[in-house]
Backbone as a chain_set.jsonl record, in Angstrom:
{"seq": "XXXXXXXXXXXXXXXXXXXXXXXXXXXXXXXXXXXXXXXXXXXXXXXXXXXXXXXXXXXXXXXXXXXXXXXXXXXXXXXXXXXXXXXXXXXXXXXXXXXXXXXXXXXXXXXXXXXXXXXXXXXXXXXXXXXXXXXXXXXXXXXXXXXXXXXXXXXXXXXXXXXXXXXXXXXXXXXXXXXXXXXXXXXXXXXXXXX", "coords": {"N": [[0.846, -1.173, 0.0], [1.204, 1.879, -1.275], [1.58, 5.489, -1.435], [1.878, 5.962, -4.097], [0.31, 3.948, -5.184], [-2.87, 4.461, -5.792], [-5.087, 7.057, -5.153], [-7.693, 6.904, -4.084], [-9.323, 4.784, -1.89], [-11.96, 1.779, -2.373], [-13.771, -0.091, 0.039], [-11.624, -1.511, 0.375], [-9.544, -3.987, 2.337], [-7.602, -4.102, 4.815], [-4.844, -5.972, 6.115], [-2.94, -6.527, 8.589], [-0.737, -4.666, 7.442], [2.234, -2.728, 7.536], [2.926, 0.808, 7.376], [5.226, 3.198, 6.514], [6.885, 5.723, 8.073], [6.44, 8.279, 7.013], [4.503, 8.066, 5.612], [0.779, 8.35, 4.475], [-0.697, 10.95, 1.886], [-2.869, 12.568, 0.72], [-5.052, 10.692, 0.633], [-7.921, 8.998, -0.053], [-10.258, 7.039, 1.809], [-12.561, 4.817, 1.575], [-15.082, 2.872, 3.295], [-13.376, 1.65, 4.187], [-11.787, -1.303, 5.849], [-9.203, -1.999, 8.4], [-6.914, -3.736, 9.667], [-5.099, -5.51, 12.598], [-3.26, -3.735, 11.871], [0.003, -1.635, 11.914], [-0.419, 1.541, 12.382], [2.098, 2.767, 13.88], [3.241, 5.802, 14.272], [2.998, 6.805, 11.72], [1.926, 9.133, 9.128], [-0.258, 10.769, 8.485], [-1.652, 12.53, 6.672], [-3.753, 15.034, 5.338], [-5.475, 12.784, 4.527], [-8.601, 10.879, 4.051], [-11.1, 9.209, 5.839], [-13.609, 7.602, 5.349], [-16.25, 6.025, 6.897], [-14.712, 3.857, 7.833], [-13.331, 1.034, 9.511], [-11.446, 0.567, 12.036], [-9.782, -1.956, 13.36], [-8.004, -4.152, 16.024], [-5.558, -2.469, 15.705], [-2.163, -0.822, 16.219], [-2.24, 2.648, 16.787], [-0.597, 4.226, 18.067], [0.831, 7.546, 18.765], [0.22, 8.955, 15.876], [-0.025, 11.046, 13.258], [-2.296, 12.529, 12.655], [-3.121, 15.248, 11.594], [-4.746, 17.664, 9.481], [-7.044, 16.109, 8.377], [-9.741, 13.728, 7.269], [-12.568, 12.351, 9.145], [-15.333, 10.451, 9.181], [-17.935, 8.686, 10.479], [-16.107, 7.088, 11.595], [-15.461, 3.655, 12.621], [-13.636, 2.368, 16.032], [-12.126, -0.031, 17.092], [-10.578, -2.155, 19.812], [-7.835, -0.862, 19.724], [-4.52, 0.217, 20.342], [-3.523, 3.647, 21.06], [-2.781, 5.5, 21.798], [-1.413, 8.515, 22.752], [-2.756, 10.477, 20.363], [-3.687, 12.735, 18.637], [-6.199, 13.863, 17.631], [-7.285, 17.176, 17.418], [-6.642, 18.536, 15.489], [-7.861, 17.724, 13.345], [-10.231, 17.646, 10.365], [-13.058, 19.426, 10.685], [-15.406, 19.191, 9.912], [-18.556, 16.697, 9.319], [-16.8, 15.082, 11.474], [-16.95, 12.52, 12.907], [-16.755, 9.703, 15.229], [-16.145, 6.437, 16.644], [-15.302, 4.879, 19.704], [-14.318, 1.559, 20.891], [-13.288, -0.656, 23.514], [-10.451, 0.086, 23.162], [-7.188, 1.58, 23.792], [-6.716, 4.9, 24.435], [-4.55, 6.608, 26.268], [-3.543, 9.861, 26.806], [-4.44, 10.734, 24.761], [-5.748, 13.483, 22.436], [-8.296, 15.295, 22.112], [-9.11, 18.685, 21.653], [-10.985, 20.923, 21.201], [-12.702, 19.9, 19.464], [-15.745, 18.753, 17.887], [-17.607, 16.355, 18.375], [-20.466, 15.18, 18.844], [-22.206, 12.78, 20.435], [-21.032, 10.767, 20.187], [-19.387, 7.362, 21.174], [-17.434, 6.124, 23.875], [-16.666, 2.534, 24.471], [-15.727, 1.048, 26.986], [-13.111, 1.611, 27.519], [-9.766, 3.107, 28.017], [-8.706, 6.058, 29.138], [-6.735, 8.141, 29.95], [-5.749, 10.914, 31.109], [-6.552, 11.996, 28.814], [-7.539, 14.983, 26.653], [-9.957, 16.847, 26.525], [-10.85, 19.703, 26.409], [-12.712, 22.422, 25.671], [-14.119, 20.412, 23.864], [-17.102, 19.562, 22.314], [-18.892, 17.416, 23.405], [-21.619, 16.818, 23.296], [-24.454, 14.346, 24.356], [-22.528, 12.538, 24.187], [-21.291, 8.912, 24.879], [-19.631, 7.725, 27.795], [-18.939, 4.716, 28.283], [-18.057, 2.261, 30.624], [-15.645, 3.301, 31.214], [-12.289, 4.215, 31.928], [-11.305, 7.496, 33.044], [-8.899, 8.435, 33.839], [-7.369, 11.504, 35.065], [-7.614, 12.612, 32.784], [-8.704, 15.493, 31.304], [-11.198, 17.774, 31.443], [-12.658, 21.132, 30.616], [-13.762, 23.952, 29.697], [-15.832, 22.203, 28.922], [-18.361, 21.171, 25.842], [-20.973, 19.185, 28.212], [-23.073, 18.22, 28.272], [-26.044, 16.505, 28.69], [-24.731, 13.954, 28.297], [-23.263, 10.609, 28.799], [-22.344, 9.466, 32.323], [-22.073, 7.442, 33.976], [-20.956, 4.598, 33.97], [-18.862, 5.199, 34.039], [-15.285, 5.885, 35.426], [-13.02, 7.692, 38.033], [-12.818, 9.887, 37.012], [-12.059, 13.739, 37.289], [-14.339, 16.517, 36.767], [-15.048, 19.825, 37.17], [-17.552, 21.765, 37.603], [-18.179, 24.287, 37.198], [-16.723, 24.55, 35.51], [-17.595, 23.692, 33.375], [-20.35, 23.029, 30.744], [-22.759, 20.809, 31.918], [-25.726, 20.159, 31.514], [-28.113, 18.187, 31.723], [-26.753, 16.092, 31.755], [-25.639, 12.929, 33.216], [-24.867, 10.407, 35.667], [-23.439, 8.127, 38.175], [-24.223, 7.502, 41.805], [-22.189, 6.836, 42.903], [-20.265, 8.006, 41.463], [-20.584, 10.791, 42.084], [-18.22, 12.056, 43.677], [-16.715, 12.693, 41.573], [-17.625, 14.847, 41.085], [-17.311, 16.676, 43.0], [-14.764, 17.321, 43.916], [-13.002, 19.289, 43.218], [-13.884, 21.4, 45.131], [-13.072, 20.338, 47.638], [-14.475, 18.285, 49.17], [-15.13, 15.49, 50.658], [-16.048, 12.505, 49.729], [-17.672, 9.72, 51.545], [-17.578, 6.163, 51.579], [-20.705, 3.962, 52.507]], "CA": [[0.0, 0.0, 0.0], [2.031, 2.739, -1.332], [0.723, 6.183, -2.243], [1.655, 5.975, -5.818], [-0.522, 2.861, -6.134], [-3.606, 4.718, -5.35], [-5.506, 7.838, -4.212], [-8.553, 6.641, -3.925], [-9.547, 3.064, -1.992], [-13.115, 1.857, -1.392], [-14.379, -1.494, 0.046], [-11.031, -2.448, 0.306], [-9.548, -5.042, 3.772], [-5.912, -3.902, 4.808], [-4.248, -6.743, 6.985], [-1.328, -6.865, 9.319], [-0.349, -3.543, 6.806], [2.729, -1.416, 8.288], [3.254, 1.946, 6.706], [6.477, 3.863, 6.559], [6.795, 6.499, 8.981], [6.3, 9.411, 6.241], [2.472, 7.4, 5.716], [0.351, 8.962, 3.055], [-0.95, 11.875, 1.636], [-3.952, 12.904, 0.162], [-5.707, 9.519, 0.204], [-9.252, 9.142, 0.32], [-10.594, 5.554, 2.207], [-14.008, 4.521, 1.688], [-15.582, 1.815, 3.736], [-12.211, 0.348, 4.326], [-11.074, -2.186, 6.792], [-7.875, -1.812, 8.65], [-6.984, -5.222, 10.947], [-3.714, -5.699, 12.795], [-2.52, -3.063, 10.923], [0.926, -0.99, 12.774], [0.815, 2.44, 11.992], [3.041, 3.753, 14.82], [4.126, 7.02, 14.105], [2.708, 7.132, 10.65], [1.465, 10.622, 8.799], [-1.818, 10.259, 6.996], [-1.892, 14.466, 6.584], [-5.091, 15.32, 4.146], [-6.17, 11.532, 3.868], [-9.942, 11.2, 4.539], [-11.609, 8.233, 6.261], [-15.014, 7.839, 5.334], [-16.942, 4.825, 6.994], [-14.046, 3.145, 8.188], [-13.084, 0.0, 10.556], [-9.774, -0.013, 12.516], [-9.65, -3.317, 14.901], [-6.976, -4.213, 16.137], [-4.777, -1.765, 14.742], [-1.992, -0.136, 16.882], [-1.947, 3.691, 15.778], [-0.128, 5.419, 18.481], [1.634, 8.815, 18.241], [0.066, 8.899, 14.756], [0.134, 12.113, 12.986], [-3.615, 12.894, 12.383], [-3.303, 16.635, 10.535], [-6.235, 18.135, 8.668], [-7.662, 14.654, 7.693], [-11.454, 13.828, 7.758], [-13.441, 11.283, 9.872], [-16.913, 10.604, 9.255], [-18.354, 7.839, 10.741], [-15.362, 5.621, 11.561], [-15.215, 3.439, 13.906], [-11.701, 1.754, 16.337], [-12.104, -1.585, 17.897], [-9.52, -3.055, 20.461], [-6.714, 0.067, 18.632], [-3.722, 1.252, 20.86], [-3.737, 5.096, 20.75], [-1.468, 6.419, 23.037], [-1.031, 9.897, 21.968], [-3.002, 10.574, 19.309], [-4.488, 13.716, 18.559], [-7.883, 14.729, 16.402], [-7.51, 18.261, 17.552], [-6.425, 19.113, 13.839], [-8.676, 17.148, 11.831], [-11.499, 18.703, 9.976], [-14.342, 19.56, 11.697], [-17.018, 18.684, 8.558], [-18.581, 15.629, 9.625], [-16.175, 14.303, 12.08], [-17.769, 11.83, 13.883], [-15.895, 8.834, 15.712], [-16.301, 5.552, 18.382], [-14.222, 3.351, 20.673], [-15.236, 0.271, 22.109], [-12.034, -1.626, 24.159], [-9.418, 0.964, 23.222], [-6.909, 2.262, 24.669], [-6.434, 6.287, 24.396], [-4.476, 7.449, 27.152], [-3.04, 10.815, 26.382], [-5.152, 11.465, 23.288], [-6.221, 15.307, 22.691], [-9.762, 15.765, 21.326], [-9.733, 19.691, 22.038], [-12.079, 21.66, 20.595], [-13.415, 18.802, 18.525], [-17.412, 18.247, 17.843], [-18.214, 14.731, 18.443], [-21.735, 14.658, 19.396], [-23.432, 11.401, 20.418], [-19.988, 9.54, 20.187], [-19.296, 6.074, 22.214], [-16.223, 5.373, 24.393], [-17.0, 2.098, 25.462], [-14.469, 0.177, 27.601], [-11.635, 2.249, 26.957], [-8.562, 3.572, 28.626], [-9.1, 7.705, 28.741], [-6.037, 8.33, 31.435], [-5.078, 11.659, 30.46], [-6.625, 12.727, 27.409], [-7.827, 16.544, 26.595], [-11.36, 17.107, 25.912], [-10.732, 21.07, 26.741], [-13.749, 22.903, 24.842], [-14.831, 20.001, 23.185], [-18.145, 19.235, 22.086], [-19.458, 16.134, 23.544], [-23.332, 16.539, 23.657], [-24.807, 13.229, 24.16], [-22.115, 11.32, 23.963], [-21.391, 8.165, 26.193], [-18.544, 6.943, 28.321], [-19.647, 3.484, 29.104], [-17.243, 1.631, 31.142], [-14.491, 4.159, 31.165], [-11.48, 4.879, 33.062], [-10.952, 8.622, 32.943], [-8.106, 9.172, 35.457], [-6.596, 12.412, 34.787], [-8.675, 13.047, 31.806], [-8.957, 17.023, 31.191], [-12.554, 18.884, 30.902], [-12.276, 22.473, 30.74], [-15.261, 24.849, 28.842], [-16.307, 21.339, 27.532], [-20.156, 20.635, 26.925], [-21.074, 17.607, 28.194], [-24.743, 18.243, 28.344], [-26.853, 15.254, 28.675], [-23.184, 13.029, 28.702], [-23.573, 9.755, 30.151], [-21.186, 9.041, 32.687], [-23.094, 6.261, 35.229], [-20.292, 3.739, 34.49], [-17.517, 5.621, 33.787], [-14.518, 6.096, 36.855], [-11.748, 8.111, 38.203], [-12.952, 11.395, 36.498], [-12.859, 14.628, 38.027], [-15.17, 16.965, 36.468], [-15.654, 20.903, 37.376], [-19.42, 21.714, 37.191], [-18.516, 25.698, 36.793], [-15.9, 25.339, 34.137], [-18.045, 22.685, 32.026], [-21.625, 22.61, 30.743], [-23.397, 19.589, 32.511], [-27.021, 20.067, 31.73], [-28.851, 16.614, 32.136], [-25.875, 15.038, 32.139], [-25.629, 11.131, 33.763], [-23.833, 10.201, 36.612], [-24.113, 7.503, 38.84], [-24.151, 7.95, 43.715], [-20.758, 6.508, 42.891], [-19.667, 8.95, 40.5], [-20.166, 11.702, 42.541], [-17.107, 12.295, 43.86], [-15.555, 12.775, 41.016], [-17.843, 16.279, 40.871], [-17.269, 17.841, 44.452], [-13.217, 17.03, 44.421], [-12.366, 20.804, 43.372], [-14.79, 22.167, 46.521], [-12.492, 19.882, 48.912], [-15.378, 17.48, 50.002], [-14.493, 14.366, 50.834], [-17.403, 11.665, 49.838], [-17.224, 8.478, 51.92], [-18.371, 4.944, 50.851], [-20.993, 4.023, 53.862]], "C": [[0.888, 1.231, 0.0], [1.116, 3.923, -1.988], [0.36, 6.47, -3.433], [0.55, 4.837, -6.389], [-2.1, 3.704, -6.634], [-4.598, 6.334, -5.082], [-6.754, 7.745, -3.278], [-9.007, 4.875, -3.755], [-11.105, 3.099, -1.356], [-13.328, -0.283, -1.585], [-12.915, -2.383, 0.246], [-10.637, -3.015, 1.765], [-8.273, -4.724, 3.437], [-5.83, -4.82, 6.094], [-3.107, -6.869, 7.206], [-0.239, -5.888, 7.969], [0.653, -2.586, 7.74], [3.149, -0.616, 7.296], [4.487, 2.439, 7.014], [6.691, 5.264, 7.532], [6.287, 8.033, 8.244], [4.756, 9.141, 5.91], [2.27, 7.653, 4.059], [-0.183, 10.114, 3.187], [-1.809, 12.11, 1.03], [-4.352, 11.923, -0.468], [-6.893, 9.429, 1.048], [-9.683, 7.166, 0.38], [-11.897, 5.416, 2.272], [-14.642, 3.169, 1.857], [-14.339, 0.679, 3.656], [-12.041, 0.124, 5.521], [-9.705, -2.458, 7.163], [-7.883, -3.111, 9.801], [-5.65, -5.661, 10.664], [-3.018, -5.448, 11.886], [-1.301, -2.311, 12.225], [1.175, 0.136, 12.062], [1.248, 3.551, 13.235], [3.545, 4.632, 13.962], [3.745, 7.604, 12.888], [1.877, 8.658, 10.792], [0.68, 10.361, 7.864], [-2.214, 11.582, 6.925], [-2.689, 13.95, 5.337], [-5.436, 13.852, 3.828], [-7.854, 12.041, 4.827], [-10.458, 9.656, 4.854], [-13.067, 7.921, 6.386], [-15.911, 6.097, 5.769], [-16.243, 3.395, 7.2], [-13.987, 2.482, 9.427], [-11.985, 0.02, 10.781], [-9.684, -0.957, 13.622], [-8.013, -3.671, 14.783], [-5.21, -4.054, 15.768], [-3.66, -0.974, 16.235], [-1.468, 1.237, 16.152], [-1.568, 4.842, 16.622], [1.3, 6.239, 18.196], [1.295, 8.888, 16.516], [-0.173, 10.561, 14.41], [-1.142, 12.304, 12.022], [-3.317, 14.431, 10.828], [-4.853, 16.676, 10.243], [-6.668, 16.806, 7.579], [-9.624, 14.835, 8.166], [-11.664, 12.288, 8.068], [-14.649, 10.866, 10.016], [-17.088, 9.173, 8.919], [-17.52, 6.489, 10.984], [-15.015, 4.985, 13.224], [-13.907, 2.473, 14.338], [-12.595, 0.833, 17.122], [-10.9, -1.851, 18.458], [-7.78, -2.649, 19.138], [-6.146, 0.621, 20.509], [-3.372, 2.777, 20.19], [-3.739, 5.993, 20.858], [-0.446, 8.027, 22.398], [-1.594, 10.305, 21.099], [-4.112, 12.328, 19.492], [-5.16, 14.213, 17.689], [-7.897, 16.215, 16.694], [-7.581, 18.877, 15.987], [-7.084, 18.455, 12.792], [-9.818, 17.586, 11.684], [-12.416, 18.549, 10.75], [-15.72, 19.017, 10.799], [-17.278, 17.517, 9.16], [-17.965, 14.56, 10.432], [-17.078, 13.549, 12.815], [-16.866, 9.737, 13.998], [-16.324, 8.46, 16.774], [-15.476, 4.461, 18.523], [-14.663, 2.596, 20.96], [-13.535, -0.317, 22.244], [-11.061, -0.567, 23.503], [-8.331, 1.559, 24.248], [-6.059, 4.178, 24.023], [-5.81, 7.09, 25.086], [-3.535, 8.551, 26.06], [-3.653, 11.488, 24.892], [-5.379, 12.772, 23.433], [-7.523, 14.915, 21.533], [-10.388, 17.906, 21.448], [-10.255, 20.232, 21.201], [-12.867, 20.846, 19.524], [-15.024, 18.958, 19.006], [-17.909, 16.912, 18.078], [-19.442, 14.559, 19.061], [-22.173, 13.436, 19.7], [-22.109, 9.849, 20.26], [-20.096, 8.911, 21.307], [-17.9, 6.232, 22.617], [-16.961, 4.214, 24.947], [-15.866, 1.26, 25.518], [-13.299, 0.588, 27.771], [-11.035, 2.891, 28.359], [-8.321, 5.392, 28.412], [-7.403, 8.347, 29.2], [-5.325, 9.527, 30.653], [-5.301, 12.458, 29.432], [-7.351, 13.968, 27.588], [-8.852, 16.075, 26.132], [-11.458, 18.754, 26.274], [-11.898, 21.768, 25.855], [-14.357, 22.398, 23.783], [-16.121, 19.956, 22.98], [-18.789, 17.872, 22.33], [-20.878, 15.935, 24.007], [-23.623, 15.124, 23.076], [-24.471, 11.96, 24.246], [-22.138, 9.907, 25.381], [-20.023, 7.057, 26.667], [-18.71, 5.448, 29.014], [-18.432, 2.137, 29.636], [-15.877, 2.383, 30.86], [-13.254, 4.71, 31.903], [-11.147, 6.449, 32.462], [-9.816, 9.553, 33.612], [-7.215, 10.594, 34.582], [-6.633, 13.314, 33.508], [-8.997, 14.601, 32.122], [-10.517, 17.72, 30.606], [-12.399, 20.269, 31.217], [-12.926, 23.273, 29.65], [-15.486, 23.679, 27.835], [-17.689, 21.164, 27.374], [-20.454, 19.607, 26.747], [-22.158, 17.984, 28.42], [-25.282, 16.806, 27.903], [-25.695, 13.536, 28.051], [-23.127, 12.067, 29.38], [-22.419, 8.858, 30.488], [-21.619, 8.065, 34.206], [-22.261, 5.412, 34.915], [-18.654, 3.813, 34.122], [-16.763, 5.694, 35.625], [-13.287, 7.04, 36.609], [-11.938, 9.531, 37.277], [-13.066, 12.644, 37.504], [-13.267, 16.106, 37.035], [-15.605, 18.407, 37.605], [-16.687, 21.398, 36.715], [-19.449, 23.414, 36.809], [-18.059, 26.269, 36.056], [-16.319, 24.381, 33.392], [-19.424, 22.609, 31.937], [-22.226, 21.213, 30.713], [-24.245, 19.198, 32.165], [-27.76, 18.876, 31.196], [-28.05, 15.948, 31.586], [-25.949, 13.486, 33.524], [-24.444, 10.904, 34.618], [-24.639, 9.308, 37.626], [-23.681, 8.409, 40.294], [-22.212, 8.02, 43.242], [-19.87, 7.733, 42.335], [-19.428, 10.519, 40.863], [-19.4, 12.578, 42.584], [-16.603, 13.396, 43.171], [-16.302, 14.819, 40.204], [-17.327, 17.496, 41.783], [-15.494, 17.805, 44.455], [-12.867, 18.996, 44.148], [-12.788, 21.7, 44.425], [-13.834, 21.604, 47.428], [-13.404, 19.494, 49.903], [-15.069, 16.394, 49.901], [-16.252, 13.493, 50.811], [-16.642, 10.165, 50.491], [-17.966, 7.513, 52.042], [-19.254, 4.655, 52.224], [-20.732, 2.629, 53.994]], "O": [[1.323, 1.659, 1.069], [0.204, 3.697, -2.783], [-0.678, 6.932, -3.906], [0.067, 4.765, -7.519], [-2.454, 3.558, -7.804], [-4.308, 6.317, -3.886], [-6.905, 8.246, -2.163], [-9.08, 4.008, -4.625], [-11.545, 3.815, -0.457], [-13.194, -1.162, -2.437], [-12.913, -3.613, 0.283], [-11.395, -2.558, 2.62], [-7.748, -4.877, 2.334], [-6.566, -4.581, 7.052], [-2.246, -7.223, 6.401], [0.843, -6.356, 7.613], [0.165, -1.803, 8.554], [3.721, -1.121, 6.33], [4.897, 1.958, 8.07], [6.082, 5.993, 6.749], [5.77, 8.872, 8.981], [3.92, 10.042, 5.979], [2.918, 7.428, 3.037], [-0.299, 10.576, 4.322], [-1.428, 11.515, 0.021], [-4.271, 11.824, -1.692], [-7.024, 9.633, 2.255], [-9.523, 6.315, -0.496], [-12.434, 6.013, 3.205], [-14.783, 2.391, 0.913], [-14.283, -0.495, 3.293], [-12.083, 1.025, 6.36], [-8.996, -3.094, 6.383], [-8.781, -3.315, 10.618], [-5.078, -5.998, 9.627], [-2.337, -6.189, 11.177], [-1.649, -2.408, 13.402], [2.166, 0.304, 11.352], [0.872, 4.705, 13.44], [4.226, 4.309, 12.989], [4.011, 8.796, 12.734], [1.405, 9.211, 11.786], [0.834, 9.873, 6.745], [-3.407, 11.727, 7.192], [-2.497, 12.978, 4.607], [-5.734, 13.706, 2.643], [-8.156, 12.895, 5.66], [-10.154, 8.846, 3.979], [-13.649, 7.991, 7.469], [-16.077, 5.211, 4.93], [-16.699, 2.277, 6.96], [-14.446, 3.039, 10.424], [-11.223, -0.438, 9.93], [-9.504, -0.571, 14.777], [-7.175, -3.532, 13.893], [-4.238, -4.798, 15.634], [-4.282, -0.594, 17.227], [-0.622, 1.236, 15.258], [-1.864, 6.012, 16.382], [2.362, 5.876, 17.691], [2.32, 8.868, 15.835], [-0.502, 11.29, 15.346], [-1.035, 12.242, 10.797], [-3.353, 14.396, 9.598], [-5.796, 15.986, 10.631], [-6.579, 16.702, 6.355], [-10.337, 15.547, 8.873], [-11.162, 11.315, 7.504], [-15.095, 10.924, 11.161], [-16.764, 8.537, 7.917], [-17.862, 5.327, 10.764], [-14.615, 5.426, 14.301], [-13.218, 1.901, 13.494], [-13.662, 1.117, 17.666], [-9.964, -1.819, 17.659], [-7.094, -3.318, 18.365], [-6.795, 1.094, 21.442], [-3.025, 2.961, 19.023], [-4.266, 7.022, 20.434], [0.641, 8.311, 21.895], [-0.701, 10.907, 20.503], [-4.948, 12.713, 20.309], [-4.688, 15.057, 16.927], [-8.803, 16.695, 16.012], [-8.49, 19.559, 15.514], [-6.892, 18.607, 11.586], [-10.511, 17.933, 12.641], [-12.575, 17.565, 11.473], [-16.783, 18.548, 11.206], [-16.273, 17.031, 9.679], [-18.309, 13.383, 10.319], [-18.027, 14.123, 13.35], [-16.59, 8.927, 13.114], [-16.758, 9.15, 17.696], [-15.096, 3.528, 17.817], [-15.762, 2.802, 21.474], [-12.745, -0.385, 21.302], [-11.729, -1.114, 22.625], [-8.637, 1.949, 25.375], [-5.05, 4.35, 23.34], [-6.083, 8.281, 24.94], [-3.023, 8.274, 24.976], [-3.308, 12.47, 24.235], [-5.224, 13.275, 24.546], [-7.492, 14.376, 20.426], [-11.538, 18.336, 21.363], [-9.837, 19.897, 20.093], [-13.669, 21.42, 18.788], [-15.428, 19.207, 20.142], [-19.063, 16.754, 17.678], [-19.474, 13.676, 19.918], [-22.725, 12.996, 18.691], [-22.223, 8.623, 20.238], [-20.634, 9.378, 22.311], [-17.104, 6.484, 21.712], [-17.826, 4.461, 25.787], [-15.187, 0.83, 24.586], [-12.428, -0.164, 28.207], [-11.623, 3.104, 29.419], [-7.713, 5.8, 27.422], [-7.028, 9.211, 28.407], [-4.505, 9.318, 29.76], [-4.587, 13.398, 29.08], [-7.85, 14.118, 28.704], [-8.889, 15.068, 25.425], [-12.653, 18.986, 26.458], [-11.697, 21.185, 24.789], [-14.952, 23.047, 22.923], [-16.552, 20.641, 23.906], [-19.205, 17.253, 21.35], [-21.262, 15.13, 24.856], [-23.32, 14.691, 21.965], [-25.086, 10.896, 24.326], [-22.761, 9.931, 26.443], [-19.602, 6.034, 26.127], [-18.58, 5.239, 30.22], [-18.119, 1.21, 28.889], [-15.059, 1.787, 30.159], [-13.397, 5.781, 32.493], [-10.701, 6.487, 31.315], [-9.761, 10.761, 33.839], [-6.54, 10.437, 33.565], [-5.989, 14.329, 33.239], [-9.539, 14.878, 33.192], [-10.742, 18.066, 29.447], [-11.903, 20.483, 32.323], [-12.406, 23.113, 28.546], [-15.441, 23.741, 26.607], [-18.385, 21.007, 28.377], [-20.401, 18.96, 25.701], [-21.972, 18.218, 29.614], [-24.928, 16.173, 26.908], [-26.041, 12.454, 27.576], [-22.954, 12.235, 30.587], [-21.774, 8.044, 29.827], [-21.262, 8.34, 35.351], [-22.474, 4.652, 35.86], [-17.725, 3.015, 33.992], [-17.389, 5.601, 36.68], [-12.685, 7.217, 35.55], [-10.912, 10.121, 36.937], [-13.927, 12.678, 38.383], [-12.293, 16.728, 36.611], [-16.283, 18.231, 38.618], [-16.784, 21.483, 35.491], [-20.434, 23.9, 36.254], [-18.207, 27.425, 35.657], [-15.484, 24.004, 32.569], [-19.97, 22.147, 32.939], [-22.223, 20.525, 29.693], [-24.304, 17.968, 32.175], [-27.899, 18.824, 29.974], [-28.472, 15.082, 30.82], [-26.441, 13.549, 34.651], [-23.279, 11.166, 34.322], [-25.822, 9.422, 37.947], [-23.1, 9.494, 40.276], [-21.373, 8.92, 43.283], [-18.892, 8.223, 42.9], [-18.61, 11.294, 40.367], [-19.458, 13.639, 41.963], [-16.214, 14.493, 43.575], [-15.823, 15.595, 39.377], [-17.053, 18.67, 41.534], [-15.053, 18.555, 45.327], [-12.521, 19.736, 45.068], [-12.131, 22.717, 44.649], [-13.581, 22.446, 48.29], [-13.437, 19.925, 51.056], [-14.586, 16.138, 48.797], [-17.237, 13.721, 51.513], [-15.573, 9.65, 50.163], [-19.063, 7.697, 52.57], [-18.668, 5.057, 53.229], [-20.842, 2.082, 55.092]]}, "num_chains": 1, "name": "protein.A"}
């Protein structure tokens, strides 16, 4: 899979595929399948991902750029570093299930109604993102950054280890379980204790 073969792939199944650290460049993927693919470190600047599958792909420190994302989804993908801050905003829309993401940056990103489920958060930026709707379902969040993000109606009932300021992030009918508490009052310096 070289860029000269190509600019344009649809329908096609990439397996156990490693790319070159320089990647590609203005390649457009449609309804392709990526599986136990390695692209550490790779640069996919201006490619576009339309309706894509990445399972068991590891794609950390990958060099996102002004790429597009609409509608793709990661399965059981290491993704340790990765940052969407710079990829187009048109249609982005992206979900995890079993992932792991620590250190990712999503700031100022739109992702409405997106899934984390199962995943590994520990660390990552959501700083003035857009996450109406979405849902953290089984989530570790430790150290995970919110900051003017809106999580309005955000469901976080089996997410953990988040802490969450309620006066620097819009909440409104946001989801949270007794348990989850906590992880709202920690900047007040209240101590919740299990009975």
């Amino acid at each position: 899979m070289a860029a000269e073969e190509s600019l344009y792939y649809v329908n096609q199944v990439f397996d156990k595929v490693s790319l070159p650290a320089k990647g590609l460049t203005e390649t457009q993927f449609d309804e392709c399948t990526f599986t136990n693919c390695d692209f550490t470190e790779t640069d996919f600047s201006s490619c576009d991902f339309i309706k894509c599958t990445f399972d068991r792909c590891n794609l950390s420190m990958v060099k996102f750029g002004p790429i597009g994302f609409d509608k793709v989804q990661f399965s059981n993908c290491k993704m340790i570093g990765v940052d969407f801050s710079h990829t187009k905003d048109f249609l982005f829309a992206v979900d995890f299930t079993n992932c792991i993401l620590d250190y990712a940056a999503f700031m100022k990103k739109k992702n409405r109604k997106s899934h984390f489920t199962n995943c590994s958060l520990k660390g990552t930026d959501f700083s003035e993102a857009d996450l109406t709707s979405a849902v953290f379902e089984r989530c570790d969040l430790s150290a995970a950054v919110f900051m003017r993000s809106i999580l309005n109606s955000v469901n976080f009932t089996s997410a953990i280890n988040f802490t969450i300021d309620p006066e620097k992030n819009l909440l409104r009918k946001a989801k949270f379980s007794a348990d989850g508490l906590a992880g709202l009052l920690t900047n007040y310096g209240i101590v919740v204790e299990e009975s």
